[in-house]
C-alpha positions as CSV (number, residue, x, y, z in Angstrom):
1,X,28.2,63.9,11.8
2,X,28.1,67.6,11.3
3,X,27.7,66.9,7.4
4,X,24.6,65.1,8.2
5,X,22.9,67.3,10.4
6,X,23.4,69.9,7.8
7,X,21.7,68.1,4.8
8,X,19.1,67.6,7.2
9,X,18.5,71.4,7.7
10,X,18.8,72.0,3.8
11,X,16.3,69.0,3.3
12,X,14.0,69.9,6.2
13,X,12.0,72.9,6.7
14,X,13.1,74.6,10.3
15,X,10.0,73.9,12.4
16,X,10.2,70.3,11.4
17,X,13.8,70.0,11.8
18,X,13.0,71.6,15.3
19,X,10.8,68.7,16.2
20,X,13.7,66.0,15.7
21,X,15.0,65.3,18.8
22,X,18.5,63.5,17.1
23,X,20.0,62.8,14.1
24,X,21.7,59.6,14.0
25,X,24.0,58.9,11.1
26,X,24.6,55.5,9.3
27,X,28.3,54.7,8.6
28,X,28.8,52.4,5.4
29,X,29.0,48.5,7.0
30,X,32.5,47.3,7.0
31,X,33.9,44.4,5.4
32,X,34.1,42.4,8.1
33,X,30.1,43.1,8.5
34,X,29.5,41.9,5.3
35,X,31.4,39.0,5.4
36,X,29.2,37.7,8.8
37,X,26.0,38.9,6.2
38,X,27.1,36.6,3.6
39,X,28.5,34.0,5.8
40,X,24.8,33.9,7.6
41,X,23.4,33.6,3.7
42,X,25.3,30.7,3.0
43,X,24.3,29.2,6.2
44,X,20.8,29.2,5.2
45,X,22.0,28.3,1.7
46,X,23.1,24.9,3.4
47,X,20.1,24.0,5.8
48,X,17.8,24.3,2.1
49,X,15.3,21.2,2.1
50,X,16.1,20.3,-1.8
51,X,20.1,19.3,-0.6
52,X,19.0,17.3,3.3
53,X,16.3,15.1,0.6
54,X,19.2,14.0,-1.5
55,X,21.9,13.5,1.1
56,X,24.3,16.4,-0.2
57,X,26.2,18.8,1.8
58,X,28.0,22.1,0.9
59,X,31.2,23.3,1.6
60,X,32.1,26.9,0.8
61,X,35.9,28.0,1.2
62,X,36.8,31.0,3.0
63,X,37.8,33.1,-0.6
64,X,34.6,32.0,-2.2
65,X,32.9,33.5,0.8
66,X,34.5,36.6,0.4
67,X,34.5,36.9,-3.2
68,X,30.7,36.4,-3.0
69,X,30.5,39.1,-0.4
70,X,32.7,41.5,-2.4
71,X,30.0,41.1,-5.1
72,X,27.4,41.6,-3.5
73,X,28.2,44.9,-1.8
74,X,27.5,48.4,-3.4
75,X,28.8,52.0,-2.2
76,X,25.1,53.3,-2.5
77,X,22.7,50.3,-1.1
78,X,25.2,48.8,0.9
79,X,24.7,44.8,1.4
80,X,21.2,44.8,0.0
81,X,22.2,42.9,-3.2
82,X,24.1,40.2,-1.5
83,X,21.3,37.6,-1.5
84,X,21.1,38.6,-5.1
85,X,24.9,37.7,-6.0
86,X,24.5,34.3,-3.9
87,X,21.7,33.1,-6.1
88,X,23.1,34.6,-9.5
89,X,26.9,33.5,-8.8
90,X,26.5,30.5,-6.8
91,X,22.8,28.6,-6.8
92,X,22.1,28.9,-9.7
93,X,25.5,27.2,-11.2
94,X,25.0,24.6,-8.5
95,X,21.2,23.9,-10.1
96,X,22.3,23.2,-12.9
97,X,25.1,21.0,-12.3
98,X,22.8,19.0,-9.9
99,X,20.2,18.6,-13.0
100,X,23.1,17.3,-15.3
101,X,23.6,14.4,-13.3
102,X,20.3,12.9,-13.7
103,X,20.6,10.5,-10.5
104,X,22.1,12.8,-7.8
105,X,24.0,10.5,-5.5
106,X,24.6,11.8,-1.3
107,X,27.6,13.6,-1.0
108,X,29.7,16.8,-1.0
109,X,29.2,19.7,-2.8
110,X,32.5,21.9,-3.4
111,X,32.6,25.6,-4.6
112,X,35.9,27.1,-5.8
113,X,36.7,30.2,-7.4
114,X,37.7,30.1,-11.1
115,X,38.3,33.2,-13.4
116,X,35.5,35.3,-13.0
117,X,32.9,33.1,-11.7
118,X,33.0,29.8,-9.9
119,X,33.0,25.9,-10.3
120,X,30.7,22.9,-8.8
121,X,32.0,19.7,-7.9
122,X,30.3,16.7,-6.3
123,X,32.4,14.4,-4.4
124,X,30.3,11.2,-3.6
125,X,30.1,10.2,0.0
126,X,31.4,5.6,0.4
127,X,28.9,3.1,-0.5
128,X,27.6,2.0,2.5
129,X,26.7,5.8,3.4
130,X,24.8,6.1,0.2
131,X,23.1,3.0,0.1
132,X,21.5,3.6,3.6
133,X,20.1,7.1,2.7
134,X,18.7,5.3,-0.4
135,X,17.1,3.0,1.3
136,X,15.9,5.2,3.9
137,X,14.3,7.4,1.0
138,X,12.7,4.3,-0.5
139,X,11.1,3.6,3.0
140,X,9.5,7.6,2.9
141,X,8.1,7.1,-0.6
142,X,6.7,4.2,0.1
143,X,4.9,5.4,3.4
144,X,4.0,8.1,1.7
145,X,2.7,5.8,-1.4
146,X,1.1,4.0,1.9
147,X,-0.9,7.4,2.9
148,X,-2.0,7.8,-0.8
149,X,-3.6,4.4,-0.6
150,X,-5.1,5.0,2.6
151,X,-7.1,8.0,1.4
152,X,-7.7,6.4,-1.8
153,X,-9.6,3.8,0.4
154,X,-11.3,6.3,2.5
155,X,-13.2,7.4,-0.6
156,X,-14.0,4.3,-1.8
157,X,-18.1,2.8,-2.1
158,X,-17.3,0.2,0.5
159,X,-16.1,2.3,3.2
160,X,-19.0,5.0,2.0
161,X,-21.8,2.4,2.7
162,X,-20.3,1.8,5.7
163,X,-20.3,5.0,6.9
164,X,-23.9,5.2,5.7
165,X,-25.5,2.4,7.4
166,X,-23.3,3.1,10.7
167,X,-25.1,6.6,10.2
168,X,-28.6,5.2,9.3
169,X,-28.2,3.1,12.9
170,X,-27.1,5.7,15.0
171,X,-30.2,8.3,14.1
172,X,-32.5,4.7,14.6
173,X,-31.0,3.7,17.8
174,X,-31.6,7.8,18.8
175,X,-35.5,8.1,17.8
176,X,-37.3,7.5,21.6
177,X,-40.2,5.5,19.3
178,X,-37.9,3.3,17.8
179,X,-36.1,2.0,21.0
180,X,-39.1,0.8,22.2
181,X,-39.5,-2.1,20.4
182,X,-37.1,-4.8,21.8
183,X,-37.3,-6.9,19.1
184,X,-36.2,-3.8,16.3
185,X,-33.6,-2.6,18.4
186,X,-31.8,-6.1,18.3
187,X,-32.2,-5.9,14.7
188,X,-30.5,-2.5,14.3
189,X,-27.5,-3.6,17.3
190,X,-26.9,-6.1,15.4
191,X,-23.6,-6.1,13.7
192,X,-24.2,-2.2,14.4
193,X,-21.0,-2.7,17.4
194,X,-18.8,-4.5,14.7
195,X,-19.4,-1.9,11.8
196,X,-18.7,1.3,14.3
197,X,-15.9,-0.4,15.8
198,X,-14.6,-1.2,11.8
199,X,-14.7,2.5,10.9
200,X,-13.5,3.8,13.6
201,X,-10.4,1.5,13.4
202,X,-10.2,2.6,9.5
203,X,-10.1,6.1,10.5
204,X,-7.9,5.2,13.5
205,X,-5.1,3.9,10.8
206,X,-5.2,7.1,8.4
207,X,-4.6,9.4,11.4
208,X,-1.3,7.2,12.2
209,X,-0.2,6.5,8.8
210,X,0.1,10.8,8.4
211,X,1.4,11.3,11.5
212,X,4.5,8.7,10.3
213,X,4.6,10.2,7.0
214,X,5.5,13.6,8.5
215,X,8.2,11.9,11.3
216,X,9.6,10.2,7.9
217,X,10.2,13.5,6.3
218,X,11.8,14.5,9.5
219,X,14.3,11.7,9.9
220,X,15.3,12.4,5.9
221,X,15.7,15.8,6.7
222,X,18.1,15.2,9.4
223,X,19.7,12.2,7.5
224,X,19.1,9.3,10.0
225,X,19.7,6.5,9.0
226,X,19.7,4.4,11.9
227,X,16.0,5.4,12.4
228,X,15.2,3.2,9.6
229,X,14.7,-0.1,10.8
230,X,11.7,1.5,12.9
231,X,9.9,3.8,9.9
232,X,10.0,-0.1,8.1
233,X,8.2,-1.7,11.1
234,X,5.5,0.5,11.6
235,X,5.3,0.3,7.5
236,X,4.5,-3.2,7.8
237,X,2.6,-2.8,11.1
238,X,0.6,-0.4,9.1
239,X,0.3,-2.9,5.7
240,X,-1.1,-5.7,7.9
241,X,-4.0,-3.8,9.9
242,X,-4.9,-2.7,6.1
243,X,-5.1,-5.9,4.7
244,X,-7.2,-6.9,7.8
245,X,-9.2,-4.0,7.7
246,X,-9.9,-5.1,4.1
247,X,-10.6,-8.9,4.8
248,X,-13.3,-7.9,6.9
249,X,-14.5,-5.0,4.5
250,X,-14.9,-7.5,2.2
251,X,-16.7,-10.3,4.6
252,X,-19.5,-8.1,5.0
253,X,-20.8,-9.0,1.6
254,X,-20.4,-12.7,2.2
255,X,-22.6,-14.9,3.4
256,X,-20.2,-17.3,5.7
257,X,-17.1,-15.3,5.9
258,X,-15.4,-17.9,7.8
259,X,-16.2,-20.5,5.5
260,X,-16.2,-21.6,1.9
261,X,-16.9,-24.8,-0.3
262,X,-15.5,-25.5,-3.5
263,X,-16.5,-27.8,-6.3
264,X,-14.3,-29.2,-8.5
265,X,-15.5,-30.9,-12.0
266,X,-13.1,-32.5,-14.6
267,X,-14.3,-35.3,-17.3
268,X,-10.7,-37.0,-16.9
269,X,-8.9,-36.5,-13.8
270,X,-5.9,-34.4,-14.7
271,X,-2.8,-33.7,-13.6
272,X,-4.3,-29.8,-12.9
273,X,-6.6,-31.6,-10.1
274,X,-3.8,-32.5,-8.1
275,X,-1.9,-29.3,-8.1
276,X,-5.2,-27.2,-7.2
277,X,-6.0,-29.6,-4.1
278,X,-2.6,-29.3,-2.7
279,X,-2.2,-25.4,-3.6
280,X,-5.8,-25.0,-2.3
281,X,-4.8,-27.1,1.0
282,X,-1.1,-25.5,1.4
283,X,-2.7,-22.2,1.8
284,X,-5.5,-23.7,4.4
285,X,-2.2,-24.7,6.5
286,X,-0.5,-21.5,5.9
287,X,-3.5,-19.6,7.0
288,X,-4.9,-22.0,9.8
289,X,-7.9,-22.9,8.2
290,X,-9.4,-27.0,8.2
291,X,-10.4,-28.7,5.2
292,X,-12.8,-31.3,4.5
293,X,-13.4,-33.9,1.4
294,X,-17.0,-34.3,0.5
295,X,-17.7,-37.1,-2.3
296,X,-21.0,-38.4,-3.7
297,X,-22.1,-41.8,-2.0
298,X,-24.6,-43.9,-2.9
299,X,-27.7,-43.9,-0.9
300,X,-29.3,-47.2,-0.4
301,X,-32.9,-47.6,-2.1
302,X,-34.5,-48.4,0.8
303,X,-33.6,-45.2,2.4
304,X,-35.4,-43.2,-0.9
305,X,-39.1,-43.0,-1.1
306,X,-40.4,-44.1,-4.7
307,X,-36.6,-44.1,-6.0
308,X,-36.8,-45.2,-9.2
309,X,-32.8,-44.8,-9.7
310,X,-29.7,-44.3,-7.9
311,X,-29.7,-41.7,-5.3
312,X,-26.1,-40.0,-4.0
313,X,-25.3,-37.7,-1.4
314,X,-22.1,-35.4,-0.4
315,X,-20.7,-37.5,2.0
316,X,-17.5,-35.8,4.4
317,X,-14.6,-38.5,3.9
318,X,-11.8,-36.7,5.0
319,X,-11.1,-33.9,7.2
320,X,-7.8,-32.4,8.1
321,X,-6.9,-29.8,10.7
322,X,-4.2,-27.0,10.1
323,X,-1.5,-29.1,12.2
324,X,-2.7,-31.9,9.5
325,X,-2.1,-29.9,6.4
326,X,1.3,-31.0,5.8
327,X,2.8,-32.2,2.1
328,X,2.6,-35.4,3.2
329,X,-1.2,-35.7,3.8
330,X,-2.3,-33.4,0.9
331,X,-2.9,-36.3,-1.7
332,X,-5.4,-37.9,0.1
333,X,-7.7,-34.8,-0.4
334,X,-7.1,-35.5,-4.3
335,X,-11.1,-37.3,-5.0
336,X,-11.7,-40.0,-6.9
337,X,-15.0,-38.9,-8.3
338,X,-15.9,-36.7,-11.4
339,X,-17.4,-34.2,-8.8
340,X,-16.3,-33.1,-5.7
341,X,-15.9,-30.9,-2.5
342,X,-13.5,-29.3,-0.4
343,X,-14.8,-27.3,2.6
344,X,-12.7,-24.8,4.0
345,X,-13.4,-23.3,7.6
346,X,-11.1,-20.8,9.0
347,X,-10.6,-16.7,9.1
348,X,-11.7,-15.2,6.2
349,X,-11.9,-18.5,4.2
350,X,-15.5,-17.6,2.7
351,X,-13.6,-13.9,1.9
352,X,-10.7,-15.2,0.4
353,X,-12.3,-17.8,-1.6
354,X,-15.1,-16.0,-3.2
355,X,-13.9,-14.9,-6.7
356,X,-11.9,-18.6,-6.9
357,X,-15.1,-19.8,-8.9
358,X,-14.3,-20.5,-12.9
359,X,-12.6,-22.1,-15.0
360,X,-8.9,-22.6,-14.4
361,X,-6.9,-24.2,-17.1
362,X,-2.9,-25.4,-17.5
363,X,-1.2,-25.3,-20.7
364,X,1.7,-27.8,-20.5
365,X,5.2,-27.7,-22.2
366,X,4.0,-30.0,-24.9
367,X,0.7,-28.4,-26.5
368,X,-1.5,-30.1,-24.2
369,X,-4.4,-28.3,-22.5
370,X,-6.3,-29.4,-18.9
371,X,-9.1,-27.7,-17.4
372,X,-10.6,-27.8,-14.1
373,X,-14.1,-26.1,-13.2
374,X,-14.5,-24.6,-9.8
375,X,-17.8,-23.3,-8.4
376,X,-19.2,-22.4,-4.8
377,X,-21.8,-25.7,-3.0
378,X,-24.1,-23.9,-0.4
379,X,-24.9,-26.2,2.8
380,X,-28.3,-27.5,1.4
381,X,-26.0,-28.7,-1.6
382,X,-23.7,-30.9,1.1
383,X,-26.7,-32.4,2.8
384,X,-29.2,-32.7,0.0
385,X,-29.8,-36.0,-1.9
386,X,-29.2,-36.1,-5.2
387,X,-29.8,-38.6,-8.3
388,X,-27.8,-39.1,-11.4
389,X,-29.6,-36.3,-13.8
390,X,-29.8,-33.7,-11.1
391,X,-25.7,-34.6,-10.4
392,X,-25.2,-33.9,-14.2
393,X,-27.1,-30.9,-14.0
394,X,-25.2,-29.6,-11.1
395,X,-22.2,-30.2,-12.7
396,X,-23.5,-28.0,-15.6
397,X,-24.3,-25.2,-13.6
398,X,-21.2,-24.4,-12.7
399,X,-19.1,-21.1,-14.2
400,X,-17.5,-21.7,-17.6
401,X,-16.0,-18.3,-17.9
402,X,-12.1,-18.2,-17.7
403,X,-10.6,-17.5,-14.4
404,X,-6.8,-18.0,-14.1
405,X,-4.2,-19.9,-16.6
406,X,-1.1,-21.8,-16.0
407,X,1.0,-21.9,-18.5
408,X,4.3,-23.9,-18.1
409,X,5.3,-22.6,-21.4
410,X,5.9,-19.1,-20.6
411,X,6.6,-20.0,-16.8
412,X,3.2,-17.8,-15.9
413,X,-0.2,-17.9,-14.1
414,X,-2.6,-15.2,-14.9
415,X,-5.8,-14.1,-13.6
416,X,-8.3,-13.0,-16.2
417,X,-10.3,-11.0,-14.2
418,X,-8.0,-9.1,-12.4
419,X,-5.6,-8.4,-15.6
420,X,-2.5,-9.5,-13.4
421,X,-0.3,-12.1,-13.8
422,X,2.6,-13.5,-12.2
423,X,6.3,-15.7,-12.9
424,X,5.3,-19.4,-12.2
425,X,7.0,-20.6,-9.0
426,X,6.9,-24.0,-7.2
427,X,4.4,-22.6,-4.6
428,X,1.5,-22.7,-6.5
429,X,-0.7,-21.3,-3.5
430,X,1.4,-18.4,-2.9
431,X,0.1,-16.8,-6.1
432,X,-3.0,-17.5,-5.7
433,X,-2.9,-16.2,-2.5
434,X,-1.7,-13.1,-3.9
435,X,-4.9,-12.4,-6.7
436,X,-6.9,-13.5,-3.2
437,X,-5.8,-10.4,-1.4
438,X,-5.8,-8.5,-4.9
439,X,-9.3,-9.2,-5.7
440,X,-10.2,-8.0,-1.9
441,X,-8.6,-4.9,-2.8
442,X,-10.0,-4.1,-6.0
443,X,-13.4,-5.3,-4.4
444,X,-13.6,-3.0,-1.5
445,X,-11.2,-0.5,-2.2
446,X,-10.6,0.6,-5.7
447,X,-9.7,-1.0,-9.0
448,X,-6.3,-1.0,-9.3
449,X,-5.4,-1.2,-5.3
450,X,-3.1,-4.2,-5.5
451,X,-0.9,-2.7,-7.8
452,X,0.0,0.2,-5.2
453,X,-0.1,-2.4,-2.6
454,X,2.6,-4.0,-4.5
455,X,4.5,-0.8,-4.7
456,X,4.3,0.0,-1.0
């Protein structure tokens, strides 16, 4: 100590040195200090976020450790370039082992001393352990895809107009002048309840769809796997209230949300009829709805002021409730007449069924080509009456622009305005189910929604 406190004399002058109260001198750390120095390095080395993401742990021998601490100490600056030796000598060797694997599977990470530097190896943890933090990595990225959607949605023109007219009613409904008109303010409260309660519901499902996003990261981080199963049911739970959220997004630009009529048209009844009834009344059963049969009926003359020819209305000849809809009962909804109707009543039928108008066409194994046309009857149509010409010019009114194709050949069914297509199975009305939903989506949401639905 006395060599110290004599450099400090030579390198002070003596009425500063006379000011310092004590001179304490620092001893060069031992070895056993910087072995706990490196060993608290590695530590952190291990707890790094890139190794918990991909299921790898890292196991450091005791002569590794103290070979990396021996390299990292000098005489002069004592342990300071120890972090520097860990990263040079050991993480930087590991990073490039890890991105010569391509795939990095969950495992152990090895370090042993070889020559002058050292060597990587990954031993792979069993199958089972490997498949579940696979899966449970799948289920992050997909809620995270899930939160991307989400705020994809948030920006989207539907949900901005609904935001603006919620707005527009609130700064009504607070104007003293215009709350005194009773019939005005039942004008603005109308709907106004439903719309607020829509956004706020919207809103609602963002906030809890980050919140699981950031508990996911947390459970990969700490490699749960058994917290799986309930990151996947709050997925879904989350999936559904979007797809509901978007139903009724979409219903407030329809008329009858709840209800829908479709006409059929065909100059030879095909065999494409038959399967669009029963796909069309499969997915009334699968999602509650009732469906009715209207047909044209011949009115009797006396009944017709001044007819001078035949006179038909729409007549309902068959209606089936959801318990009804089974296999069994679907071919008595298949009409007899050129021109038909099937009315649909349910929740969201009018939402689901709006883009369904078109032209929908099979190609069959053999060459041959059928074609159905499909367009949307409004209640005055159902209870009008109607005589031959204007019939035939009904019929002509309806869409001629391609819609969806089923090809037997290729074992597809594609939908024209969407882009999207789909392998033909022998549930016709799943698939169309699915451009249903798709449409919604690209409707309310953004083009292009379905397709990170499908992801998620």
């Amino acid at each position: 100590s006395d060599h110290y406190v004599g450099e400090a004399k030579r390198s002070f002058r003596p009425e500063l040195f006379n000011r310092i109260d004590h001179v304490v001198p620092f001893e060069a750390l031992p070895a056993a200090a910087i072995r706990a120095i490196a060993d608290r390095q590695l530590d952190a080395l291990r707890r790094r976020q890139g190794l918990h993401q991909r299921g790898l742990s890292l196991s450091i021998p005791g002569d590794v450790a103290s070979w990396l601490a021996e390299r990292g100490t000098d005489p002069r600056f004592g342990a300071r370039p120890l972090k520097r030796s860990i990263e040079t000598n050991l993480v930087a060797p590991l990073a490039r082992h890890l991105s010569g694997l391509g795939r990095v599977h969950a495992g152990e990470i090895s370090a042993r001393k070889t020559g002058d530097g050292l060597d990587i190896a990954l031993t792979p943890s069993d199958a089972s352990q490997r498949a579940g933090l696979e899966s449970l990595h799948r289920c992050v990225e997909q809620i995270g895809e899930l939160r991307l959607l989400l705020q994809g949605c948030v920006r989207s023109p539907a949900i901005r107009d609904l935001r603006i007219e919620v707005r527009r009613v609130e700064r009504m409904l607070a104007n003293p002048r215009f709350v005194r008109g009773h019939a005005s303010l039942l004008q603005a409260m109308s709907g106004h309840e439903a719309d607020r309660q829509l956004l706020s519901d919207i809103h609602t499902l963002v906030a809890h769809t980050e919140s699981l996003e950031e508990l996911a990261y947390e459970m990969r981080l700490a490699r749960d796997v058994g917290s799986m199963e309930s990151l996947g049911r709050e997925r879904r739970e989350g999936l559904q209230k979007l797809r509901e959220l978007g139903l009724k997004l979409s219903g407030r630009g329809v008329q009858s949300p709840d209800r829908a009529a479709l006409v059929f048209s065909w100059r030879k009844q095909p065999r494409l009829l038959s399967t669009l009834v029963r796909a069309y009344a499969s997915l009334a059963s699968e999602m509650q709805w009732s469906v009715a049969l209207h047909e044209p009926t011949e009115v009797p003359r006396a009944e017709v002021e001044d007819a001078t020819e035949l006179s038909y209305t729409l007549e309902e000849r068959i209606r089936l409730e959801p318990a009804q809809l089974s296999q069994s009962r679907q071919r008595r909804l298949v009409p007899d007449e050129p021109m038909a109707t099937l009315v649909f009543r349910g929740p969201a039928a009018g939402t689901l069924l709006a883009g369904e108008a078109g032209l929908h066409r099979l190609h069959d194994r053999d060459g041959g080509t059928e074609e159905v046309r499909v367009g949307h009857a409004s209640d005055m149509f159902l209870a009008g009456v109607y005589t031959d010409d204007e019939l035939v010019r009904a019929r002509a009114k309806l869409p001629r622009s391609l819609v969806r194709v089923i090809h037997h050949g290729r074992r597809t069914v594609e939908d024209k305005h969407l882009g999207l297509h789909f392998a033909l199975e022998p549930r016709l009305e799943r698939i169309y189910q699915r451009f249903m939903y798709a449409r919604v989506f690209d409707t309310v949401f953004f083009r292009g929604a379905h397709r990170v639905l499908r992801r998620v």
